[in-house]
Biopython code that builds the backbone (N, CA, C, O; Angstrom):
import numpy as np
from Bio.PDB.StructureBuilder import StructureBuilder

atoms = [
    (1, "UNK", "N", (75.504, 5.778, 158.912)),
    (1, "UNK", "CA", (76.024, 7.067, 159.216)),
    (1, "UNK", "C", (75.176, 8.071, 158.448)),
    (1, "UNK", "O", (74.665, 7.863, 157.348)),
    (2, "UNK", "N", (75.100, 9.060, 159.086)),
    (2, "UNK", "CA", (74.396, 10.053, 158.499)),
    (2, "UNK", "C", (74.291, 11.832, 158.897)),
    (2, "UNK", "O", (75.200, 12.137, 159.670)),
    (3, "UNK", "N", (73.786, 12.492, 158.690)),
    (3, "UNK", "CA", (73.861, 13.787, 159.107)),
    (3, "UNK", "C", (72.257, 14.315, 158.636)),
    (3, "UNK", "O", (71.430, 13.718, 157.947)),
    (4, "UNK", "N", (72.172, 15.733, 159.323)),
    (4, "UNK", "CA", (71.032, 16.772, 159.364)),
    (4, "UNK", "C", (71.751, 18.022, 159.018)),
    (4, "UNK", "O", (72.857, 18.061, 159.557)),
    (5, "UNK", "N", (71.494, 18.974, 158.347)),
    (5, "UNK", "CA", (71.670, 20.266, 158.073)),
    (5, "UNK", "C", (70.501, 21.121, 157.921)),
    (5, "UNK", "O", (69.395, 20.755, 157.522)),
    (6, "UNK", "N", (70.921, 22.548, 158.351)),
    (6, "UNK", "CA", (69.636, 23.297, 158.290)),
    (6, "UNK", "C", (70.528, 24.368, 157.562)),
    (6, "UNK", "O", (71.511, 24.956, 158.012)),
    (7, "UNK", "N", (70.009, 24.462, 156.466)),
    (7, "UNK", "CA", (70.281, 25.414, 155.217)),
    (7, "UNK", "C", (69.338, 26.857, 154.908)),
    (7, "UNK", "O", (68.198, 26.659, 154.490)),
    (8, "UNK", "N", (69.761, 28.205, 155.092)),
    (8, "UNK", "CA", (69.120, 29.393, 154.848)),
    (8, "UNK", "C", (67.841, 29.184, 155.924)),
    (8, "UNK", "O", (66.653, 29.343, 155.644)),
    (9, "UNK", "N", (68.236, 28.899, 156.855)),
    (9, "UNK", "CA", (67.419, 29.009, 158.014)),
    (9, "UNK", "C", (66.017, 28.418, 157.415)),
    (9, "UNK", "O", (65.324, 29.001, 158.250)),
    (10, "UNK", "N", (65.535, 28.066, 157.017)),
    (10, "UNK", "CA", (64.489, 26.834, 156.577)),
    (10, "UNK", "C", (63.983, 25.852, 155.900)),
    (10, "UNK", "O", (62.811, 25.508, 155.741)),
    (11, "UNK", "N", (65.696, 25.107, 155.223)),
    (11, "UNK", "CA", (65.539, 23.799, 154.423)),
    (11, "UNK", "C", (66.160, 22.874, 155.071)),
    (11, "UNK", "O", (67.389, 22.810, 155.057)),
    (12, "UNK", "N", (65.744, 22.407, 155.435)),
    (12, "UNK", "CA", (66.403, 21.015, 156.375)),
    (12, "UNK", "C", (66.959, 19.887, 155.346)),
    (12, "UNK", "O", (66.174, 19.040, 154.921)),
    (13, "UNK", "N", (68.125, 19.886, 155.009)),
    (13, "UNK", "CA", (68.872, 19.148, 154.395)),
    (13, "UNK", "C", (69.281, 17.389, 155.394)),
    (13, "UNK", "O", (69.566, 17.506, 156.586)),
    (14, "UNK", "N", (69.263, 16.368, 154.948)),
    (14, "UNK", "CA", (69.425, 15.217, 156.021)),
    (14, "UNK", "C", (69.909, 13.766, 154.535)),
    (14, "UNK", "O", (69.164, 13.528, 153.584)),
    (15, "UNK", "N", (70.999, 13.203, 154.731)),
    (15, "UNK", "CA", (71.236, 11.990, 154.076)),
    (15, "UNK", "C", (71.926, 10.782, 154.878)),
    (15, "UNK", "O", (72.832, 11.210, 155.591)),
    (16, "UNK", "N", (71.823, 9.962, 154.927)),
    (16, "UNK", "CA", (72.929, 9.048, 155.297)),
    (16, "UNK", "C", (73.109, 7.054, 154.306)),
    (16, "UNK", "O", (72.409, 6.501, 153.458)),
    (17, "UNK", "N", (73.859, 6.806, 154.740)),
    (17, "UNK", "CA", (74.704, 5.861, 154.191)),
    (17, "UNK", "C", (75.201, 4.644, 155.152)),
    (17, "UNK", "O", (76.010, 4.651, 156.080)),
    (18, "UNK", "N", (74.420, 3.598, 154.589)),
    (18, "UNK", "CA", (74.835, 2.169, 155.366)),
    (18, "UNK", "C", (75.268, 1.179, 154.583)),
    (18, "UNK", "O", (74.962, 1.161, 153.391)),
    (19, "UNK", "N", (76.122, 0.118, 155.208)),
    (19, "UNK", "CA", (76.827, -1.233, 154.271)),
    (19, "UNK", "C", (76.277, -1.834, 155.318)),
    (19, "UNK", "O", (76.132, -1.424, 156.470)),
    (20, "UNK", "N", (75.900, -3.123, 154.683)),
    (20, "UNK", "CA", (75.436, -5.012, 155.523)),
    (20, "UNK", "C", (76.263, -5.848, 154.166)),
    (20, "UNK", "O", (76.298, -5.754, 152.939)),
    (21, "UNK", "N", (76.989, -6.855, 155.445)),
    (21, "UNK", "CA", (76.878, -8.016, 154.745)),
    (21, "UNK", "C", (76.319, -8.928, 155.543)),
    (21, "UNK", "O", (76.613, -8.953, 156.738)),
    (22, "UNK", "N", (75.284, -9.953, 154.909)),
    (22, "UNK", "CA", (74.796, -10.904, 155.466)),
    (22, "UNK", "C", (75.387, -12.340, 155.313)),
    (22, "UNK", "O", (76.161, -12.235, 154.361)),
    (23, "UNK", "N", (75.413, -13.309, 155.651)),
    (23, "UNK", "CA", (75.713, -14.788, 155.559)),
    (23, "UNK", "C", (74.493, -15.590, 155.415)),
    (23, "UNK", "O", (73.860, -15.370, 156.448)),
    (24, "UNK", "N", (73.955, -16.248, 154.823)),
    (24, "UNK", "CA", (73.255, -17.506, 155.376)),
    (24, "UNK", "C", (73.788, -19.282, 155.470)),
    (24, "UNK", "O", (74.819, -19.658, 154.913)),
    (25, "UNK", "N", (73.038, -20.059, 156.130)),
    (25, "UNK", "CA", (73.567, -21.253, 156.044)),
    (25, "UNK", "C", (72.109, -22.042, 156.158)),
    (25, "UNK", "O", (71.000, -21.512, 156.226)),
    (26, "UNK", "N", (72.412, -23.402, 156.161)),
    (26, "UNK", "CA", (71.338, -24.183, 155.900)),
    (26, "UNK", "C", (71.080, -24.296, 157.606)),
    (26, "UNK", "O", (71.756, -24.026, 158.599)),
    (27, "UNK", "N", (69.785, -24.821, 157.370)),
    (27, "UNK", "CA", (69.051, -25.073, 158.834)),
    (27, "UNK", "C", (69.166, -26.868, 158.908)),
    (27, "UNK", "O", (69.476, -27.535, 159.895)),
    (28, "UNK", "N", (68.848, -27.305, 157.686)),
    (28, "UNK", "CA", (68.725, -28.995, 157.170)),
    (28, "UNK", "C", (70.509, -29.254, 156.705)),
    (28, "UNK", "O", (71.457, -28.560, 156.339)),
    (29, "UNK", "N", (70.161, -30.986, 157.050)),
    (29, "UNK", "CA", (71.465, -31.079, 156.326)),
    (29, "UNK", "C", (70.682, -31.342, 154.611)),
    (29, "UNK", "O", (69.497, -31.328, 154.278)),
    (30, "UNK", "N", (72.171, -31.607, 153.661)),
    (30, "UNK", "CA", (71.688, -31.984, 152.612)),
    (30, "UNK", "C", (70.740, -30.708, 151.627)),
    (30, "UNK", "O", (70.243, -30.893, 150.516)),
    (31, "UNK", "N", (70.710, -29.650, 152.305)),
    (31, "UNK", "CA", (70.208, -28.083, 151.990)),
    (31, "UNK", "C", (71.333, -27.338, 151.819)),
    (31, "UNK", "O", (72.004, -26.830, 152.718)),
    (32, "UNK", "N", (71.555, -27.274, 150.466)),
    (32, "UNK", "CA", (72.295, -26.460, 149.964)),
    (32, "UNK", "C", (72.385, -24.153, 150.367)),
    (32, "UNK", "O", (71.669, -23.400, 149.707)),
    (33, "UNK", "N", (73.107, -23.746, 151.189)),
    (33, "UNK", "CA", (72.520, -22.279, 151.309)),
    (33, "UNK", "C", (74.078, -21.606, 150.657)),
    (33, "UNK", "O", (74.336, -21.332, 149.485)),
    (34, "UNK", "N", (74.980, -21.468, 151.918)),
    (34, "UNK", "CA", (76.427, -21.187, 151.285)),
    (34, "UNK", "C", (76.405, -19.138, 150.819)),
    (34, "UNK", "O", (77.446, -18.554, 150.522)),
    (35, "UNK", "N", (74.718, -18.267, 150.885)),
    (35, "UNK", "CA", (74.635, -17.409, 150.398)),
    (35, "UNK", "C", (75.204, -15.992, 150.940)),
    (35, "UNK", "O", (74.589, -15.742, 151.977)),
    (36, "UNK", "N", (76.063, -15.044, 150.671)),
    (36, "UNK", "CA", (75.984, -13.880, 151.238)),
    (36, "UNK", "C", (75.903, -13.134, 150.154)),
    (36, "UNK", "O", (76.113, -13.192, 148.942)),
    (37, "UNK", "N", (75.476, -12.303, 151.103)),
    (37, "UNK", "CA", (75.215, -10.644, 150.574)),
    (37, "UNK", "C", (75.277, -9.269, 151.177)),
    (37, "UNK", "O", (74.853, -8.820, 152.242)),
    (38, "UNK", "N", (76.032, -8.659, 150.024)),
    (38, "UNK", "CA", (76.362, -7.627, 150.403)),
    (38, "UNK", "C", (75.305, -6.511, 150.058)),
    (38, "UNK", "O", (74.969, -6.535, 148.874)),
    (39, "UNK", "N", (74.830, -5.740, 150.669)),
    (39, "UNK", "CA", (74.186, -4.363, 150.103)),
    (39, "UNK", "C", (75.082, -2.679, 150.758)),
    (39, "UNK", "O", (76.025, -2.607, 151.547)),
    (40, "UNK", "N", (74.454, -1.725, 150.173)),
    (40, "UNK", "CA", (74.763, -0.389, 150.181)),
    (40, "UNK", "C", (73.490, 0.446, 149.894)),
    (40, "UNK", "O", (72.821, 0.458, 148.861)),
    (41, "UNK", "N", (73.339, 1.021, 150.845)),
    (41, "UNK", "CA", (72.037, 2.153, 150.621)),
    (41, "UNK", "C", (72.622, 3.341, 151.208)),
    (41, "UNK", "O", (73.521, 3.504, 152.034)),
    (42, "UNK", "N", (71.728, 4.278, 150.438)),
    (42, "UNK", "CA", (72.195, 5.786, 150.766)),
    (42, "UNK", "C", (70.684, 6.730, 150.309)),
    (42, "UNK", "O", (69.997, 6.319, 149.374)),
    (43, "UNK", "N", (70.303, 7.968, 151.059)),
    (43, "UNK", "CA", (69.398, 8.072, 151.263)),
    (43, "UNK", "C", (69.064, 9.709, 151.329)),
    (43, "UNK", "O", (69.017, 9.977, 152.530)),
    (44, "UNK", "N", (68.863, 10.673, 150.704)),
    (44, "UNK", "CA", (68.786, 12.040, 150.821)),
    (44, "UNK", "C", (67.605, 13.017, 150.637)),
    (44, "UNK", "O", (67.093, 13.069, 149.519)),
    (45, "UNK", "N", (67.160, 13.741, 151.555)),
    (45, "UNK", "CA", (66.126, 14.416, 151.909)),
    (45, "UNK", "C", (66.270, 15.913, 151.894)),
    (45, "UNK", "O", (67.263, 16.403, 152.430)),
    (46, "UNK", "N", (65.413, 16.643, 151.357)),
    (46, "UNK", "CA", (65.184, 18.076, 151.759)),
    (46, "UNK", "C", (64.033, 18.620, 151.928)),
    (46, "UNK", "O", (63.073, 18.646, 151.158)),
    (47, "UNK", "N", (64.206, 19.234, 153.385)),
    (47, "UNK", "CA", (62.730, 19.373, 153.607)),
    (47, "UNK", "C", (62.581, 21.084, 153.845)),
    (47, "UNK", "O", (63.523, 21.691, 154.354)),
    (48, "UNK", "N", (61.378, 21.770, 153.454)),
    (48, "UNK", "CA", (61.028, 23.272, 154.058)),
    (48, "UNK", "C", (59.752, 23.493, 155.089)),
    (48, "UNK", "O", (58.934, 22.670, 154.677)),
    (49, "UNK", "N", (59.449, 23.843, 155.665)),
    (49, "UNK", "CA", (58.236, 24.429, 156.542)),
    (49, "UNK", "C", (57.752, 25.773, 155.349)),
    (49, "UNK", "O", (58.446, 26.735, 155.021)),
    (50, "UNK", "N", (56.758, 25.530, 155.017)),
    (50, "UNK", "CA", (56.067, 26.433, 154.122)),
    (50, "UNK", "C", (55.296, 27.732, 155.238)),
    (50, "UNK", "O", (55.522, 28.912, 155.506)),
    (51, "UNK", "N", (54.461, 26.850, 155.575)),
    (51, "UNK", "CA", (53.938, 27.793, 156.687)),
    (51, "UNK", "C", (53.967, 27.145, 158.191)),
    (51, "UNK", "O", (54.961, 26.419, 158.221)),
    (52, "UNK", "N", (53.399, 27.112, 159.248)),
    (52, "UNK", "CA", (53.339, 27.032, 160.708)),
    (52, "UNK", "C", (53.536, 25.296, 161.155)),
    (52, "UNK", "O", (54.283, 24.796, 161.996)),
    (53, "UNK", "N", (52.439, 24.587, 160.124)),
    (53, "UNK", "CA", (52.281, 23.383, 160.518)),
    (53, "UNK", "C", (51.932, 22.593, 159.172)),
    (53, "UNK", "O", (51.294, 21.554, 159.006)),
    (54, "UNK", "N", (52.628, 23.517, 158.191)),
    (54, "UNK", "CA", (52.880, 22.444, 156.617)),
    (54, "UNK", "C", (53.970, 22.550, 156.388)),
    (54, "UNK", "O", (54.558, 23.616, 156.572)),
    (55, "UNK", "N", (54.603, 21.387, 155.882)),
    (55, "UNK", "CA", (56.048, 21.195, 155.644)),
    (55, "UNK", "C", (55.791, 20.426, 153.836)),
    (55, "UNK", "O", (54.804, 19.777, 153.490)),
    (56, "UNK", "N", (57.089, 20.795, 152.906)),
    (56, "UNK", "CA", (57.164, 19.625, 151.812)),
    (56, "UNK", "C", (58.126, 19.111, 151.683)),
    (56, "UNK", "O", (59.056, 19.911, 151.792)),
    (57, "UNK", "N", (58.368, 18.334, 151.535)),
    (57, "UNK", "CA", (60.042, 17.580, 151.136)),
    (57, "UNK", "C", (60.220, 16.805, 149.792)),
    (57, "UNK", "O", (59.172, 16.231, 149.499)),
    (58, "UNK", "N", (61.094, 16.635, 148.998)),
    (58, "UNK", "CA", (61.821, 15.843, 148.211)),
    (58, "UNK", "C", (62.394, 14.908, 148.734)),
    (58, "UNK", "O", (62.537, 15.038, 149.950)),
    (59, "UNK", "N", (62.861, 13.830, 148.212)),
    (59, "UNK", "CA", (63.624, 12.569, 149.012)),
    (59, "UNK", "C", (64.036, 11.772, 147.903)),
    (59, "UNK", "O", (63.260, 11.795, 146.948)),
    (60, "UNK", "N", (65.366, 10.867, 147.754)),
    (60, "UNK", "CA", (65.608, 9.910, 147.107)),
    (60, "UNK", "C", (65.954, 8.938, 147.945)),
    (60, "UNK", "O", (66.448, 9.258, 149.027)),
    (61, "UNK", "N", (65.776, 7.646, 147.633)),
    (61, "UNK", "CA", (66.470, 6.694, 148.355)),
    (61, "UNK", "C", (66.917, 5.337, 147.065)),
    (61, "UNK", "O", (66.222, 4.854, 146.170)),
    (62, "UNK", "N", (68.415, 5.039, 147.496)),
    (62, "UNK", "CA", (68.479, 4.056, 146.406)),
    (62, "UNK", "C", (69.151, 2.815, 147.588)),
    (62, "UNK", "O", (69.689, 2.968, 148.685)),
    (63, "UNK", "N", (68.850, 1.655, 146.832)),
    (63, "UNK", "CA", (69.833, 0.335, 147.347)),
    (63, "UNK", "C", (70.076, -0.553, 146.320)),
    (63, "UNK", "O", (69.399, -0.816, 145.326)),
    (64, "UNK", "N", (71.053, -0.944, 146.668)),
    (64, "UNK", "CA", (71.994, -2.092, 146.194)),
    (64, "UNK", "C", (72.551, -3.556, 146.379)),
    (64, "UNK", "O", (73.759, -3.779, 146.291)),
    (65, "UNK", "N", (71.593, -4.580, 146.647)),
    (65, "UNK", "CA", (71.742, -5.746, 147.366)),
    (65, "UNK", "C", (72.378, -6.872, 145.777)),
    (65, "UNK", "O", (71.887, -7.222, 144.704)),
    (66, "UNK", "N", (73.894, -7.105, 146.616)),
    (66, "UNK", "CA", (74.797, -8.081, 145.474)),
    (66, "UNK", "C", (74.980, -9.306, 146.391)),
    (66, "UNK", "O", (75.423, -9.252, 147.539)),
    (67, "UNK", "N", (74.570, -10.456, 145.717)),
    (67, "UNK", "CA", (74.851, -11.841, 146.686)),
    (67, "UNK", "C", (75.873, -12.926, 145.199)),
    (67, "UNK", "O", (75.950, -12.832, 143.974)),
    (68, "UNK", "N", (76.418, -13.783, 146.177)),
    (68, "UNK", "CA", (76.796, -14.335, 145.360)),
    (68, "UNK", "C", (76.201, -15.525, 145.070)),
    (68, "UNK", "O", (76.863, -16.549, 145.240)),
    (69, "UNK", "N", (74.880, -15.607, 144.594)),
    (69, "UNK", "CA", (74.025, -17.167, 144.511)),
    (69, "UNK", "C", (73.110, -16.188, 143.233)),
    (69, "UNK", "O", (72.493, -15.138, 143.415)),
    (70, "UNK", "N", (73.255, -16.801, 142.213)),
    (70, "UNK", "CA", (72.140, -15.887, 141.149)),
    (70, "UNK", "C", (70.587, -15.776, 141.723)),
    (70, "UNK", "O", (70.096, -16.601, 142.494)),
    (71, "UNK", "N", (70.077, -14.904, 141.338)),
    (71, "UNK", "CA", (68.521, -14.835, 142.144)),
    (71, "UNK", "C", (67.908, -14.007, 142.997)),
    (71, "UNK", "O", (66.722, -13.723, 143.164)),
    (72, "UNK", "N", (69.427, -13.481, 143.781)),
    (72, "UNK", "CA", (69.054, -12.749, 145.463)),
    (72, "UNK", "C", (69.740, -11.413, 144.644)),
    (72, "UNK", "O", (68.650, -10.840, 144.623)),
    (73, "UNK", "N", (70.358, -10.746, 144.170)),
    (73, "UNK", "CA", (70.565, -9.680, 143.886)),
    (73, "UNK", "C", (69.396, -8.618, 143.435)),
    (73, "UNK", "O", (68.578, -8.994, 142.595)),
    (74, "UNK", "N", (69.312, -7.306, 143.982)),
    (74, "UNK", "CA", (68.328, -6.352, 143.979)),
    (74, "UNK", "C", (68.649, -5.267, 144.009)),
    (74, "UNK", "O", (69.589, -5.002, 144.758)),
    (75, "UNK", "N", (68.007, -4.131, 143.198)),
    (75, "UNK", "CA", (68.764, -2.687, 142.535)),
    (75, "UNK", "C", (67.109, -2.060, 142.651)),
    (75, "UNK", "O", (66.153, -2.497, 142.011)),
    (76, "UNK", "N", (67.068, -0.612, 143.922)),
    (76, "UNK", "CA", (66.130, -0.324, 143.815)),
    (76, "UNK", "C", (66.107, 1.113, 144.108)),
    (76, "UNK", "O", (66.138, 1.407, 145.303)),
    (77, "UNK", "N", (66.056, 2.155, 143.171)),
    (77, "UNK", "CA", (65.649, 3.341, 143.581)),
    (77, "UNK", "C", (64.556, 3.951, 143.750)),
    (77, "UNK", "O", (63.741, 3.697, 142.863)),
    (78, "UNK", "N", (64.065, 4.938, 144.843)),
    (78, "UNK", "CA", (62.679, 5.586, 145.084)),
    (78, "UNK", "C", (63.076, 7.302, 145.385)),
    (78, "UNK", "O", (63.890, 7.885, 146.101)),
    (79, "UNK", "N", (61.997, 7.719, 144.392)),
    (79, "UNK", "CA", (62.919, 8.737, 144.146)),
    (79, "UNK", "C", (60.869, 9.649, 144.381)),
    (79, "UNK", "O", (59.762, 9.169, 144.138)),
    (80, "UNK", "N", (61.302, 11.091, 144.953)),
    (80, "UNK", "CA", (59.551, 11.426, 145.566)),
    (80, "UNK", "C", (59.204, 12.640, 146.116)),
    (80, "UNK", "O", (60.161, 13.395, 146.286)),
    (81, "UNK", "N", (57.897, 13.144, 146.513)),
    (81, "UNK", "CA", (57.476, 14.268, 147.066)),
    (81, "UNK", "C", (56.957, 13.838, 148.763)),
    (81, "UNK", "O", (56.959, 12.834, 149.476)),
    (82, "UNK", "N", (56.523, 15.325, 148.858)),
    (82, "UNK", "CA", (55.920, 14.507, 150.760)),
    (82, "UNK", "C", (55.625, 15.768, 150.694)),
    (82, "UNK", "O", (56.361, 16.674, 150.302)),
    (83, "UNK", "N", (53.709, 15.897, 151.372)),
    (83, "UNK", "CA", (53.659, 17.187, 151.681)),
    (83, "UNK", "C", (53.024, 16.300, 153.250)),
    (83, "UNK", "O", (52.762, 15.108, 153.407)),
    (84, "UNK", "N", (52.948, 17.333, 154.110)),
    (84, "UNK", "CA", (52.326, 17.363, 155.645)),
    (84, "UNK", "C", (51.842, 18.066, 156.014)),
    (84, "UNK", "O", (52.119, 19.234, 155.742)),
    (85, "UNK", "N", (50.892, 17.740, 156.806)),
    (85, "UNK", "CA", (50.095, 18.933, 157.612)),
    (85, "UNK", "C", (50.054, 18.194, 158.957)),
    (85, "UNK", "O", (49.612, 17.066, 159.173)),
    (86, "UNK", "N", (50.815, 19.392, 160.139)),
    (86, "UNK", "CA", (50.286, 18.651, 161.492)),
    (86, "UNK", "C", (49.329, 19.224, 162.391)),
    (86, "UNK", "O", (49.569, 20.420, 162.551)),
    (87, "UNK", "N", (48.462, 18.874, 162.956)),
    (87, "UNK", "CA", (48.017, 19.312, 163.568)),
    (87, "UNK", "C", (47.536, 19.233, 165.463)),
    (87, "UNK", "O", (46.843, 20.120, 165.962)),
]
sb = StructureBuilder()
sb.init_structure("model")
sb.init_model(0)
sb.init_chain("A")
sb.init_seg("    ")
for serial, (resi, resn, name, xyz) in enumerate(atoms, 1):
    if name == "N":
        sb.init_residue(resn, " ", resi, " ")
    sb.init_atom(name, np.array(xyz, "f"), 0.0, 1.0, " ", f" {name:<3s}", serial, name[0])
structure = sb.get_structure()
């Protein structure tokens, strides 16, 4: 789920937010799997048009992957700039 906003007529505001749970199982017998996992990510952007066909943005993005088998769990934020030029 997520949304777009356009703020003071030229900051484009945009975040959204997802849950997974996964399952796995063995493919072999005698292969132990039994694993799930749950994650949560969420994700937020702001962007401006400086001039005609350059834009910059800020952005964070974080996730959260919890399983219950020690090993598979993962905690990762990216946090950043972005400039563009299109032409």
């Amino acid at each position: 789920m997520g949304f777009r906003q356009r703020v003071l007529g030229r900051i484009n505001l945009s975040g959204r937010y997802g849950e997974q749970e996964t399952g796995y199982s063995a493919t072999q017998a005698r292969v132990e799997a039994g694993r799930k996992d749950r994650s949560h990510t969420y994700g937020l952007r702001a962007e401006i048009t400086l001039r005609r066909r350059v834009r910059a943005a800020v952005f964070h993005q974080s996730t959260d992957n919890a399983s219950n088998r020690e090993g598979f769990a993962v905690r990762s934020n990216q946090t950043g700039t972005e400039i563009s030029y299109r032409y």
